[in-house]
C-alpha positions in Angstrom: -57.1 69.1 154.9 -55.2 68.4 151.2 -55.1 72.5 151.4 -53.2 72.3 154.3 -50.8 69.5 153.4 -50.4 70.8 150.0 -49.8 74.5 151.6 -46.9 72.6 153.9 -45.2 70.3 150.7 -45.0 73.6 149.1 -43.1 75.6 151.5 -40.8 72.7 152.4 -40.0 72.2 148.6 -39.4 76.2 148.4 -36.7 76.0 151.6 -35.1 73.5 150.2 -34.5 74.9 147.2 -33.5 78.1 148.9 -30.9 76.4 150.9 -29.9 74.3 147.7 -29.3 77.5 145.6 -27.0 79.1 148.7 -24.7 75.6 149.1 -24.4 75.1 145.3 -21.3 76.3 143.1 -20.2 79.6 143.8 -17.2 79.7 141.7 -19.4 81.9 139.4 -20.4 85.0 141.6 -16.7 84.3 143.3 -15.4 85.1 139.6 -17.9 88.6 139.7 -16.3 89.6 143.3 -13.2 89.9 142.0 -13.8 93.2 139.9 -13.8 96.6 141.5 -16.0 98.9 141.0 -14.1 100.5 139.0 -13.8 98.1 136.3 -17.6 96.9 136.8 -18.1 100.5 135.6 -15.9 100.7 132.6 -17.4 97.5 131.6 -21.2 99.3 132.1 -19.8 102.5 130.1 -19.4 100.0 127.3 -22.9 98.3 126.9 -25.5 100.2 124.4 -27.8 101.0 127.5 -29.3 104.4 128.3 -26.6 105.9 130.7 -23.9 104.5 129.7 -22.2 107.0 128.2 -22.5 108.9 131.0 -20.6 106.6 133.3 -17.8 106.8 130.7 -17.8 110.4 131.2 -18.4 110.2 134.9 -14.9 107.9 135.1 -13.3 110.2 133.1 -14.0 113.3 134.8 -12.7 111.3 138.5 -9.5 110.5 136.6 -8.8 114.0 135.7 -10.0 115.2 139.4 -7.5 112.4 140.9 -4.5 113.6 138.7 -5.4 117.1 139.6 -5.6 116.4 143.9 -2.2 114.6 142.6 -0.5 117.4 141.1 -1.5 119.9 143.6 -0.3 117.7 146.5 3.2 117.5 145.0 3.3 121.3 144.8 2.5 121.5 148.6 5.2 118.6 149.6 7.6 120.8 147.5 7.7 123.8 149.8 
């Protein structure tokens, strides 16, 4: 019987600490939202993790690619 009550305190105490942790301040994770992916990426390419470099050169490589689409649409809206 203590098993059983015990079993139910416990998972009442583990909602309400589930729901506490949604209603509390979000400010914080608002804050994270607010960078695109983009810049969450530069900001990866910059930490001394294994990878990272190559999200620095994976960013790069786009921006060359996206000036390149951009060059070549200008010639074919020049005709």
């Amino acid at each position: 019987m203590y098993k059983t009550i015990s079993m139910a305190a416990l998972a009442a105490l583990t909602i309400l600490s589930v729901g506490c942790d949604f209603m509390g301040d979000t400010s914080a994770s608002n804050a994270a939202d607010t960078l695109t992916r983009r810049q969450k990426n530069e900001i990866i390419s910059t930490l001394p993790i294994p990878g990272a470099r190559g999200v620095g050169r994976a960013l790069d490589v786009s921006d060359r690619l996206g000036e390149r689409a951009q060059r070549h649409d200008s010639l074919a809206g020049a005709r």
